[in-house]
VOBA-1610 file (N, C-alpha, C; in pm, whole numbers, padded with zeros to 5 digits, always signed):
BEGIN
Unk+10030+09702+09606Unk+10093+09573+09636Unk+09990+09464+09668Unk+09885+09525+09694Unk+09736+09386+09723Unk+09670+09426+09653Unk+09600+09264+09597Unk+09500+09173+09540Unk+09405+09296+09553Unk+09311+09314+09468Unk+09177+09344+09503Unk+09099+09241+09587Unk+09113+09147+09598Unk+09025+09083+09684Unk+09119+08988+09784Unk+09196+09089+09838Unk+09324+09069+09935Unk+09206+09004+10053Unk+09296+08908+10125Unk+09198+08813+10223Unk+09321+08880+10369Unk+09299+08905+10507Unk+09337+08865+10608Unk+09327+08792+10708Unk+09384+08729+10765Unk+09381+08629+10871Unk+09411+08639+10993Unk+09347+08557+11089Unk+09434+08492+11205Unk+09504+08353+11169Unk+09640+08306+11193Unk+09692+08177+11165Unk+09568+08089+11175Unk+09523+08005+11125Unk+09439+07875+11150Unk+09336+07928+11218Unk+09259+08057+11161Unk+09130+08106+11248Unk+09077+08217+11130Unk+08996+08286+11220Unk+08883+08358+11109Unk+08955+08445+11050Unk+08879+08525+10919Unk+08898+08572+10813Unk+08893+08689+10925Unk+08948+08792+10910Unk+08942+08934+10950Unk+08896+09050+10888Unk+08934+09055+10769Unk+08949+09124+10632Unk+08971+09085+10518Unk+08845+09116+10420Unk+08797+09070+10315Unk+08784+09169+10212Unk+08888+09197+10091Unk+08858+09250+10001Unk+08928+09422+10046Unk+08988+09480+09895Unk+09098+09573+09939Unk+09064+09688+10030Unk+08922+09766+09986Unk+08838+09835+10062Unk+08872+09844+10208Unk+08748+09733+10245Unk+08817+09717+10376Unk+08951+09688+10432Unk+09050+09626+10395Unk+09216+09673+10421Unk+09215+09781+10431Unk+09215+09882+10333Unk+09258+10042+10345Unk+09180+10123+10455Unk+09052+10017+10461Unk+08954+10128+10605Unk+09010+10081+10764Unk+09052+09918+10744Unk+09137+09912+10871Unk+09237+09984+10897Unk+09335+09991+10785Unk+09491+10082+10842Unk+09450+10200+10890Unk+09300+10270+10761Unk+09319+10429+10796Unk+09323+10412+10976Unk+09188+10309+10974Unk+09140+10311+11184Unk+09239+10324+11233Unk+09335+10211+11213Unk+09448+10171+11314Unk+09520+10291+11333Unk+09602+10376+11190Unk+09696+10511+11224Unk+09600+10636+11285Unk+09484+10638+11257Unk+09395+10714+11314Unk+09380+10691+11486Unk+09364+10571+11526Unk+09400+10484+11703Unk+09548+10518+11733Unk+09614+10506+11640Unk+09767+10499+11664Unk+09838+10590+11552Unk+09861+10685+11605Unk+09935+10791+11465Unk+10083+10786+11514Unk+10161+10742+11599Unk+10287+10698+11610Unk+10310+10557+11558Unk+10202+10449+11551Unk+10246+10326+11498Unk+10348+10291+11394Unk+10443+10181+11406Unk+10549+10203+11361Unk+10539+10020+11361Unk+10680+09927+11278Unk+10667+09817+11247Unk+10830+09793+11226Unk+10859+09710+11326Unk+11028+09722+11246Unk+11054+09538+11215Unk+11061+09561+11113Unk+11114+09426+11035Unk+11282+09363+11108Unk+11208+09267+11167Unk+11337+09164+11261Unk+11375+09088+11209Unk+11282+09006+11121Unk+11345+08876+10997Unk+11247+08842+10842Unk+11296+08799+10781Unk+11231+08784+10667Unk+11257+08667+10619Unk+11129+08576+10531Unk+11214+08430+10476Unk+11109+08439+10389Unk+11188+08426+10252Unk+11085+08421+10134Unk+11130+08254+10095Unk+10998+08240+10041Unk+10971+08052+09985Unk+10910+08051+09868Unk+10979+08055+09791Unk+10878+08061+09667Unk+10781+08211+09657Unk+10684+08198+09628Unk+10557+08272+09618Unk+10487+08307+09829Unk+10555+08217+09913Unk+10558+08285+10017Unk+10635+08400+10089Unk+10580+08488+10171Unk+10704+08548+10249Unk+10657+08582+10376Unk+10710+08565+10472Unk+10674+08574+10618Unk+10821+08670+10684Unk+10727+08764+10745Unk+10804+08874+10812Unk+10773+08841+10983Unk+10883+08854+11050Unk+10900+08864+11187Unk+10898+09000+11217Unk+10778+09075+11289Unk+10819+09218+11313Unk+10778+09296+11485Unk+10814+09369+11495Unk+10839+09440+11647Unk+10753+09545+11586Unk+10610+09550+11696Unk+10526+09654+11614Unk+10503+09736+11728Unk+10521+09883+11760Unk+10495+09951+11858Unk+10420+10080+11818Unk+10289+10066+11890Unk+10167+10168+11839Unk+10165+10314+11872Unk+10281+10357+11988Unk+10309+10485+12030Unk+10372+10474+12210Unk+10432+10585+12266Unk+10464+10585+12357Unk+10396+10541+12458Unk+10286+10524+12484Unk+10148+10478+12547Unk+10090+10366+12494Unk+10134+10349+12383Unk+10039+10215+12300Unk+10095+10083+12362Unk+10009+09955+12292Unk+10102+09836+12315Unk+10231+09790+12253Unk+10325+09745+12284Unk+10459+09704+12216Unk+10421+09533+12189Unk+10451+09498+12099Unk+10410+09286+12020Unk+10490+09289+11921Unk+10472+09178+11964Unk+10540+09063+11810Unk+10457+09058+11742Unk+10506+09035+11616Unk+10399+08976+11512Unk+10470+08870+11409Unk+10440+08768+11326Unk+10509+08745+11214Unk+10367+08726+11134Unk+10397+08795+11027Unk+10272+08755+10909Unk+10344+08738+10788Unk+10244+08632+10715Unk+10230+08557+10664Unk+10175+08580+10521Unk+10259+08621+10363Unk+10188+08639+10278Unk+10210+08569+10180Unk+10102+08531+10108Unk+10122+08492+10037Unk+10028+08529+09896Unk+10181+08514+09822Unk+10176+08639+09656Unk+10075+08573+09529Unk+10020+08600+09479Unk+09958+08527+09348Unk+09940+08669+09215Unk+09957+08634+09112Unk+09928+08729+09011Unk+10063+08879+09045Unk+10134+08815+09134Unk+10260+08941+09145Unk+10198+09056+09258Unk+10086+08997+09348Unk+10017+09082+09442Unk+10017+08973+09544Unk+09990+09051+09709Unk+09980+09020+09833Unk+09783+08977+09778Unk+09770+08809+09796Unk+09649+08796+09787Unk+09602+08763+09943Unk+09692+08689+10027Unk+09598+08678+10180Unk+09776+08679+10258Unk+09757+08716+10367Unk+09772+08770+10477Unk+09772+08680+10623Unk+09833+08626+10633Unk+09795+08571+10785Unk+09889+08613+10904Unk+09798+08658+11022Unk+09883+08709+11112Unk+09910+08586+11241Unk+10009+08559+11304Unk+10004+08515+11420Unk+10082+08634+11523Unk+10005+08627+11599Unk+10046+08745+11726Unk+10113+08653+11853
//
């Protein structure tokens, strides 16, 4: 579903993750930190070639519980960048 040279974000701040590689080496970290992590989709609003998800993300019984809504946006029929606001 992502770009080879999928971009991530902070809203209106630095690049996080650059290029698909690294995406796939963050998640492995993150479920590897968090092997209960879980993401439940609260709202969705697609705009065109945008789509922004509202989601309830909880990393395990011990982990942290947040909001998130991120921010994608599609080019070539793929997730090319990513922006998160927390």
């Amino acid at each position: 579903c992502f770009a080879d040279d999928v971009i991530v974000a902070d809203l209106n701040g630095a690049v996080t993750i650059s290029g698909i590689e690294a995406y796939r080496a963050k998640y492995v970290q993150v479920f590897a930190d968090f092997p209960q992590n879980k993401a439940k989709l609260l709202h969705r609003i697609v705009l065109g070639s945008t789509v922004i998800d509202h989601e309830h993300v909880e990393r395990g019984p011990e982990g942290p519980v947040f909001q998130v809504a991120a921010i994608y946006t599609i080019a070539g029929g793929k997730i090319a960048r990513v922006d998160f606001v927390k």
